[in-house]
C-alpha positions as CSV (number, residue, x, y, z in Angstrom):
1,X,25.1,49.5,-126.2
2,X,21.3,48.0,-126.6
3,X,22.8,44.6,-127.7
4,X,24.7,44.7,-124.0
5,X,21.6,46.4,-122.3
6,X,19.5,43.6,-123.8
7,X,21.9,40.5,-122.7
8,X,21.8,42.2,-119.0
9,X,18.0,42.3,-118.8
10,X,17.7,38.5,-119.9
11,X,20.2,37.4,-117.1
12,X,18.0,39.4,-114.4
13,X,16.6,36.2,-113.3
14,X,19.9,34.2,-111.8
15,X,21.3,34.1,-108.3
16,X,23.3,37.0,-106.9
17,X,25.9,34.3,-106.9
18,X,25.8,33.9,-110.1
19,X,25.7,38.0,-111.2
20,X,28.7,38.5,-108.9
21,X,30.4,35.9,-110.7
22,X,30.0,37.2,-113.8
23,X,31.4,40.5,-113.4
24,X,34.3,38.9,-112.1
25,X,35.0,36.8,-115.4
26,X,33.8,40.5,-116.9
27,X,36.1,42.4,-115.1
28,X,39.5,39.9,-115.1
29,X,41.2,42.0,-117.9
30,X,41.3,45.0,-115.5
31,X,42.2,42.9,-112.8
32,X,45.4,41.9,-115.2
33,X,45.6,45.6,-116.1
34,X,46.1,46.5,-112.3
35,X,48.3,43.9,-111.5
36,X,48.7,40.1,-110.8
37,X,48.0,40.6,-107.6
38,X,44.4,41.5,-107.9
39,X,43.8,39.0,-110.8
40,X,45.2,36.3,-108.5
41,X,42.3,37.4,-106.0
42,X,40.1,36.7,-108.8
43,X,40.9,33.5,-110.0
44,X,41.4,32.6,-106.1
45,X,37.9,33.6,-105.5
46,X,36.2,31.7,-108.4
47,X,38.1,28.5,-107.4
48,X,36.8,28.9,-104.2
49,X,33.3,29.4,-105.2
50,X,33.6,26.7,-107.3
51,X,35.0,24.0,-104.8
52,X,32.1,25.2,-102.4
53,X,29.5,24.4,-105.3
54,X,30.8,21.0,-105.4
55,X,31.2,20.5,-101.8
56,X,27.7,21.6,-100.7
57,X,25.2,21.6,-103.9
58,X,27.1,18.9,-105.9
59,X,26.5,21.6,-108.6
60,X,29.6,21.4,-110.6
61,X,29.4,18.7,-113.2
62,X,32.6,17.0,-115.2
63,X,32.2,17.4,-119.2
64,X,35.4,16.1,-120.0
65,X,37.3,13.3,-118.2
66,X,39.8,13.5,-120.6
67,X,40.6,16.8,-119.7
68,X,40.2,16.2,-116.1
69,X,42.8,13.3,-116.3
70,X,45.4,15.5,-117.9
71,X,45.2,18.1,-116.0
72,X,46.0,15.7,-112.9
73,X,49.0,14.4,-114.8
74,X,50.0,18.0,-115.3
75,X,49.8,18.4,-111.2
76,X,51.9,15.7,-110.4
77,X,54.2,16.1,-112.6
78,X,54.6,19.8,-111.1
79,X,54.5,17.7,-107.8
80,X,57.4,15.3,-109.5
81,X,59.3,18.6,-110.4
82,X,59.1,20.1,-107.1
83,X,60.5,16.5,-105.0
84,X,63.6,17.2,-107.4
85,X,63.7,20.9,-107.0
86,X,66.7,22.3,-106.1
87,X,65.4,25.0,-104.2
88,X,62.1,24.1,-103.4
89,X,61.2,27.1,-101.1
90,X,61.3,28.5,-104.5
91,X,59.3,26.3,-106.7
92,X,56.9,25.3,-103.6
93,X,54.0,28.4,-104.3
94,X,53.8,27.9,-108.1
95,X,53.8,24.1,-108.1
96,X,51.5,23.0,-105.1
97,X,49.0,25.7,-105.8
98,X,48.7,25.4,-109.4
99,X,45.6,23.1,-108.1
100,X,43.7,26.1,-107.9
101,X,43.7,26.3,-112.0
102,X,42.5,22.6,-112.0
103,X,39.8,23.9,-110.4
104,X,39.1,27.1,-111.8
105,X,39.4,25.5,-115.4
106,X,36.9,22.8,-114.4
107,X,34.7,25.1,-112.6
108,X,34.3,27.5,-115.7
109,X,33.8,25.3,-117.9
110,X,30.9,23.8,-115.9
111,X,29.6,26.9,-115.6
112,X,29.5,28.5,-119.0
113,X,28.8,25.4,-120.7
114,X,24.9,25.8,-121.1
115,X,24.8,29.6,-120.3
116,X,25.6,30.7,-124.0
117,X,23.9,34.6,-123.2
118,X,26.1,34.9,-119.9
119,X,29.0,33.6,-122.2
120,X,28.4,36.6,-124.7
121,X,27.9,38.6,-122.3
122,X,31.6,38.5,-121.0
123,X,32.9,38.8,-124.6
124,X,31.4,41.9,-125.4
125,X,32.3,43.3,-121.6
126,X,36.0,42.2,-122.8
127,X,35.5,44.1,-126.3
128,X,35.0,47.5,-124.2
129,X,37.7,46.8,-121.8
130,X,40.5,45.9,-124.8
131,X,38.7,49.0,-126.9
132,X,39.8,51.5,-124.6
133,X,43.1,50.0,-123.2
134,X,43.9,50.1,-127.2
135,X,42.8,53.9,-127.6
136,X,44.9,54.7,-124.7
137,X,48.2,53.1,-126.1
138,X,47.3,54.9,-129.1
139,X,47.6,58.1,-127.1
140,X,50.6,57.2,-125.1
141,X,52.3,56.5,-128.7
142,X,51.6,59.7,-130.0
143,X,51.9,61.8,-126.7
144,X,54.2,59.9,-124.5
145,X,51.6,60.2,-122.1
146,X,48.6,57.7,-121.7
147,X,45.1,59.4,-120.3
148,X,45.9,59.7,-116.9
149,X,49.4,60.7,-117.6
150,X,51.5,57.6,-117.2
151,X,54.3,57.1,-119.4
152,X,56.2,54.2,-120.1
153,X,59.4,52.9,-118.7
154,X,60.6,52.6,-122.1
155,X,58.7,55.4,-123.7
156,X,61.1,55.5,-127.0
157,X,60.5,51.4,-127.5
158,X,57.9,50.0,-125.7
159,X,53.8,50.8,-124.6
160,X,52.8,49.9,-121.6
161,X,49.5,52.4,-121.2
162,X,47.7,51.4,-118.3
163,X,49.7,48.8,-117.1
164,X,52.4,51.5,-116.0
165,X,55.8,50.2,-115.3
166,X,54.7,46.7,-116.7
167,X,56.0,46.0,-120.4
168,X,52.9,43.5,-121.1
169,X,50.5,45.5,-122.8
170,X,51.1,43.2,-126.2
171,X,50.9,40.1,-124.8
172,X,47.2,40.9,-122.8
173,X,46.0,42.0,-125.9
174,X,47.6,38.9,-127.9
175,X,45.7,36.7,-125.1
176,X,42.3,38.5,-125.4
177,X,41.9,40.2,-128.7
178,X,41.3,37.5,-131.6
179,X,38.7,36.0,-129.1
180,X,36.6,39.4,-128.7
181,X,37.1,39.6,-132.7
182,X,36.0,36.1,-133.5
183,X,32.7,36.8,-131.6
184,X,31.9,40.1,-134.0
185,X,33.3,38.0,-137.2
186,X,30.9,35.0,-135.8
187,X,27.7,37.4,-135.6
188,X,26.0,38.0,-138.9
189,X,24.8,41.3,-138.2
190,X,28.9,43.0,-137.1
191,X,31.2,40.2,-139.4
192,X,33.0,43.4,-140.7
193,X,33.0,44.9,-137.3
194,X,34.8,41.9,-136.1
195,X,37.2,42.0,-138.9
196,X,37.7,45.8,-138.2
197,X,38.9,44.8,-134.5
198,X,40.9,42.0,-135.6
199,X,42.9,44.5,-137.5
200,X,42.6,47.1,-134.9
201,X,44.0,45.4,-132.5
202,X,46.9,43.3,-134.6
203,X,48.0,46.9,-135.3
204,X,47.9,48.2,-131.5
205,X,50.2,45.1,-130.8
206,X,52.3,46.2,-133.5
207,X,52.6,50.1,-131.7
208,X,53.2,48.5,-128.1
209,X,56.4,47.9,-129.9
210,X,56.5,44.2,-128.6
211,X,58.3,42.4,-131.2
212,X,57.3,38.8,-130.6
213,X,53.6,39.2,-129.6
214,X,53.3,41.1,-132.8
215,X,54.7,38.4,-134.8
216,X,52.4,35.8,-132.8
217,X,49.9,37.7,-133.8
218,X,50.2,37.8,-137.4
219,X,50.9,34.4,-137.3
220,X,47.5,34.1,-135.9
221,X,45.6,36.2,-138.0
222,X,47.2,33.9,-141.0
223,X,45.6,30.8,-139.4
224,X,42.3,32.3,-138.9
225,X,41.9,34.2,-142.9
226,X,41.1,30.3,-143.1
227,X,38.0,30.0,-141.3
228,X,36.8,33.2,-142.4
229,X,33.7,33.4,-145.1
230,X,34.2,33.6,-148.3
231,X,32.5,37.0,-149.1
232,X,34.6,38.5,-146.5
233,X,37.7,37.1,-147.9
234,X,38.4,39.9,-149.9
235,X,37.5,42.7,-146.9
236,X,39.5,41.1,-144.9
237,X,42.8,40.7,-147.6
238,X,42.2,44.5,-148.1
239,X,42.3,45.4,-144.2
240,X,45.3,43.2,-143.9
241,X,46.9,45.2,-147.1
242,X,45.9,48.3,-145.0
243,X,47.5,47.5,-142.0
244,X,50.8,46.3,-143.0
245,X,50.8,49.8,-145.5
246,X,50.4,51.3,-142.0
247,X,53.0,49.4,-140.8
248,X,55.3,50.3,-143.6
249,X,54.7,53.9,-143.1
250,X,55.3,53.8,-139.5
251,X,58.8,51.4,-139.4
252,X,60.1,54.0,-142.6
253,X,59.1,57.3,-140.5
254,X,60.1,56.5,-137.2
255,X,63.6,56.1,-136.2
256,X,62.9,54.0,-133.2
257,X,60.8,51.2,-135.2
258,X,63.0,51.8,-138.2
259,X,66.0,50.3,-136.0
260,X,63.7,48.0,-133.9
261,X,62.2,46.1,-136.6
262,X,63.9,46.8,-140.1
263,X,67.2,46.9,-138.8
264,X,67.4,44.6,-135.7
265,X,65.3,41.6,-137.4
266,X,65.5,42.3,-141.4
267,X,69.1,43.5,-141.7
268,X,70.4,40.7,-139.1
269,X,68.0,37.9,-140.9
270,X,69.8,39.0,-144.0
271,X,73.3,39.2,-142.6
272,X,73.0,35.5,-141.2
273,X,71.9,34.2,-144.3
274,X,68.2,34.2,-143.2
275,X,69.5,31.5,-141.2
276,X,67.3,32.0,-138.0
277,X,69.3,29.6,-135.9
278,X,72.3,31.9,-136.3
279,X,70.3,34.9,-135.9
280,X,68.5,33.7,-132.1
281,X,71.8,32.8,-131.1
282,X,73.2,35.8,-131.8
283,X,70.6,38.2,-130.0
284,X,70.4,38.9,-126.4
285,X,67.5,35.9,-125.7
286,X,69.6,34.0,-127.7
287,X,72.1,33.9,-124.8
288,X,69.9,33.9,-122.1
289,X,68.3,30.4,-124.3
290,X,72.0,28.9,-124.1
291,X,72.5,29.6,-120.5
292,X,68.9,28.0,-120.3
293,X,70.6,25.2,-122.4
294,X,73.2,24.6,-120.3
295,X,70.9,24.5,-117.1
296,X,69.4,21.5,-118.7
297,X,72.5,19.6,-119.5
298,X,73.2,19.8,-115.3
299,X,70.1,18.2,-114.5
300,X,68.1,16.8,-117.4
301,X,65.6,14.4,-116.2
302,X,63.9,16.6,-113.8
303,X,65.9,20.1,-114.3
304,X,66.5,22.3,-111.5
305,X,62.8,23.1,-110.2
306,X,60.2,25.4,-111.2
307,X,61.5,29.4,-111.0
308,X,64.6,28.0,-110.2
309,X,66.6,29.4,-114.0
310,X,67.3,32.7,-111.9
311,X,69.8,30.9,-109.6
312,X,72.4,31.6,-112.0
313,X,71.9,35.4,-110.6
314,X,72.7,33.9,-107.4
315,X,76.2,34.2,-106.2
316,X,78.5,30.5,-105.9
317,X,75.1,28.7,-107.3
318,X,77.1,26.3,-108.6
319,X,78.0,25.2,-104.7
320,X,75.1,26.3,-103.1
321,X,73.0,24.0,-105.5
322,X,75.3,20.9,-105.9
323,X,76.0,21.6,-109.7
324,X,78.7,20.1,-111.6
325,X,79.8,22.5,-114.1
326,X,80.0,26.0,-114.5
327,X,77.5,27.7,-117.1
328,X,79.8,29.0,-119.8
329,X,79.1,32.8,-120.5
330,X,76.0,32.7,-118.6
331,X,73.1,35.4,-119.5
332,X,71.5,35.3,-116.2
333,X,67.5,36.5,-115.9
334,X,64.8,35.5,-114.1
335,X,63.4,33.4,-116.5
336,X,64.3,31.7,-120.1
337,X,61.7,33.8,-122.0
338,X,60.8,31.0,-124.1
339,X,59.0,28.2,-123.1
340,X,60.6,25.1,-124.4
341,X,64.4,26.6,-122.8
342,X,62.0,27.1,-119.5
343,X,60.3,23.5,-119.7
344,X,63.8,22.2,-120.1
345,X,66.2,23.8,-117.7
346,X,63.4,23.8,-114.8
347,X,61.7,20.8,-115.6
348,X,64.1,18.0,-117.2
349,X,63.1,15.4,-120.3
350,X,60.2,14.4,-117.6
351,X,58.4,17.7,-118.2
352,X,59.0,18.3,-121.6
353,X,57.8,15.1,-122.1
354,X,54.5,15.7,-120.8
355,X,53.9,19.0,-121.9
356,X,54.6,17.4,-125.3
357,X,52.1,15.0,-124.9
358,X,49.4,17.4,-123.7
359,X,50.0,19.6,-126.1
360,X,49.6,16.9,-128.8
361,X,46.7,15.7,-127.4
362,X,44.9,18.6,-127.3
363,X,45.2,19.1,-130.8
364,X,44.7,15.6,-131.8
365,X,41.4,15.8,-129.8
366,X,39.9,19.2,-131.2
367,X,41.4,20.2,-134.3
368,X,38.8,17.7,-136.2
369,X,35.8,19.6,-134.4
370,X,37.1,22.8,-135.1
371,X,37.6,22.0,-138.7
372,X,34.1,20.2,-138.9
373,X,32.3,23.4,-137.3
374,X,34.3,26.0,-139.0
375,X,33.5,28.4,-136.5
376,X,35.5,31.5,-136.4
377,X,35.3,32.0,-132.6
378,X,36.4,28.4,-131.7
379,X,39.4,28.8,-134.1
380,X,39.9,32.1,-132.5
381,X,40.0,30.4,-129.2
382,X,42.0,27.5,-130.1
383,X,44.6,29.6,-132.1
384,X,45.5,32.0,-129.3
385,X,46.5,28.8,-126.7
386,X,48.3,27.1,-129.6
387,X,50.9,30.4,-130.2
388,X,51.8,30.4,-126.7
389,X,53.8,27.3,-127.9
390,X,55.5,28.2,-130.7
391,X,59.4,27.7,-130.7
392,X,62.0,30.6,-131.0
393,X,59.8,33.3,-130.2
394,X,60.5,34.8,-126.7
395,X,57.7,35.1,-124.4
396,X,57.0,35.4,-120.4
397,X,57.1,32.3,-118.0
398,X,54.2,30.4,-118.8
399,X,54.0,29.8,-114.7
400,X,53.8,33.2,-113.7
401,X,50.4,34.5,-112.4
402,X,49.8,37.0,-115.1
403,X,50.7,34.6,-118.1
404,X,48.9,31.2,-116.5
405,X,45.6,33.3,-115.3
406,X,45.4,34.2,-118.8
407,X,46.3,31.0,-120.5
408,X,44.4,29.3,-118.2
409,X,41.2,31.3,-118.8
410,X,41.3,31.0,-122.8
411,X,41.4,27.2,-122.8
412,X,38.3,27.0,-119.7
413,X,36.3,29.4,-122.3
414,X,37.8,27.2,-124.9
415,X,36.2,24.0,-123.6
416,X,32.8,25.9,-122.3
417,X,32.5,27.4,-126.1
418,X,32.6,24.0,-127.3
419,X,30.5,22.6,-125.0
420,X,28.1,25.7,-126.4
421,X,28.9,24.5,-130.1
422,X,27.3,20.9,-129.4
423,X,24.9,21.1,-126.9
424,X,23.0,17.8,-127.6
425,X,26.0,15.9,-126.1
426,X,25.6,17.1,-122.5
């Protein structure tokens, strides 16, 4: 506690403004925890205080232009997809108001960027919040029951702890936990801490029971054995040996992971040939990515609007929304689970396109840095936006408020830790 006791008596000095702010970053992992809702009033709140900085103190200062620009082209496409939206009632909210992340992202990163204390700060506030929200799935896992009795909706298959009736423990701690590591792992004095939370919390993932954020994760952890120190190479490699023993032992002894993971993934993989093609198309995403498909083949320049996939649920959608064909076999939901099969079916060629480009560009613009500084924390940053993009693996809509508050935050704190990394620049 004295390193957090120390960080709060240097930051005595700034504005109530400013102390209020910070325990709202601080805070925005319980806000998740408790539901969009409140995390929505967060993010609301900071774009607010930001756009008031700007409007009356000319306080809020553009590092990147680049970022600024792409981020506009981002909006209007949204404002493209939404002129072309088959329901727009529906895709109105999430579209026109996705300014307020524009805002928040440029906001943050203006105000972090020469605050490396306050930035700290809200890691090791974050560390606490994951540490306990991990200790209590631990608890629900071996009771059924998390600490103030909640259990989850799928007890036998899924964790949801805190979170209640909301299966998204995995992917909060997928979003937060390599960042909180790569802190530790960066600090000389707690580099094996670090590396003990990294493998803490890759292993919680795994007991939430959430298939692809575990996988995301160890694809993660992977990426990042790269940018760790030499000496710690072989800690680490023995951690990792540790957890997937623990792994082992837990998928043989329990029937419910046994069938989850060994049978439903392995034993499929191995009947299809380890053809993973054949083996998505065959599971239950794998439909819902075909009727997702066939969405796109209707309207493929623009698709059918954002949050618009669930109109197959809707009854005569095909006349209600002027569609051509029916959708052969369709596996309705209320959204693709995978990102590509959502950019497609609700957002046409035109938004793949552009999310294509962005996402190049990103990369093209920050993977030289990254592997110039080879700093653990930055790589831990830029690794847990990059997975939100990998193909096949299922995942929420990356528009919701939960998934976008979260993305959203990682790549302002991704930008403001850089900005930290190379402070002559600015």
């Amino acid at each position: 506690m004295n390193f957090i006791i120390k960080d709060i008596n240097q930051i005595k000095k700034i504005s109530i403004i400013d102390k209020i702010t910070l325990l709202i970053y601080s805070l925005i992992p319980v806000f998740l925890i408790i539901g969009t809702s409140v995390s929505e009033v967060a993010i609301i709140i900071l774009s607010l205080k930001f756009v008031l900085d700007f409007l009356f103190f000319k306080k809020v200062r553009l590092y990147n232009k680049e970022l600024f620009y792409f981020l506009m082209m981002i909006y209007l496409a949204l404002l493209i997809n939404l002129i072309f939206s088959v329901n727009q009632e529906n895709s109105f909210l999430r579209n026109f108001f996705f300014i307020k992340y524009i805002i928040f992202l440029i906001g943050t990163v203006d105000f972090f960027s020469k605050k490396k204390v306050e930035f700290f700060l809200v890691l090791k506030f974050w560390t606490f919040i994951l540490l306990i929200f991990s200790f209590d799935l631990f608890i629900q896992f071996i009771t059924q029951k998390n600490l103030i009795g909640l259990e989850s909706p799928l007890k036998y298959h899924r964790l949801s702890g805190f979170m209640g009736d909301e299966l998204k423990a995995g992917a909060l701690l997928l979003s937060f936990c390599f960042i909180v590591s790569g802190y530790f792992v960066n600090n000389g004095k707690y580099k094996f801490i670090g590396l003990i939370l990294l493998f803490f919390f890759v292993l919680t993932i795994f007991l939430t029971g959430d298939r692809s954020n575990f996988l995301k994760s160890i694809i993660v952890t992977i990426f990042l054995i790269f940018f760790i120190d030499k000496k710690l190479l072989k800690i680490a490699f023995t951690l990792f040996l540790l957890v997937i023993g623990l792994m082992t032992i837990t998928i043989s002894s329990n029937q419910v992971f046994k069938e989850r993971f060994q049978n439903k993934i392995f034993n499929e993989l191995k009947q299809n040939e380890f053809n993973i093609n054949k083996f998505v198309q065959k599971t239950e995403y794998g439909k819902i990515y075909n009727s997702a498909y066939q969405l796109f083949l209707e309207k493929k320049m623009f698709g059918v609007g954002n949050k618009n996939y669930r109109i197959l649920c809707e009854d005569d959608y095909k006349n209600k929304f002027s569609l051509k064909n029916e959708i052969e076999n369709p596996k309705c939901n209320t959204h693709p689970h995978q990102i590509y099969f959502e950019i497609l079916s609700e957002h046409g060629i035109f938004g793949l396109l552009v999310l294509v480009i962005s996402l190049l560009c990103f990369i093209i613009n920050n993977l030289n840095f990254i592997l110039k500084k080879k700093d653990f924390l930055l790589a831990s940053f830029f690794f847990s936006i990059l997975i939100i993009f990998i193909p096949l693996l299922p995942g929420g809509s990356f528009f919701t408020s939960f998934n976008a508050s979260m993305f959203w935050l990682n790549v302002s704190f991704f930008y403001a830790y850089k900005n930290l990394c190379n402070p002559h620049k600015y």
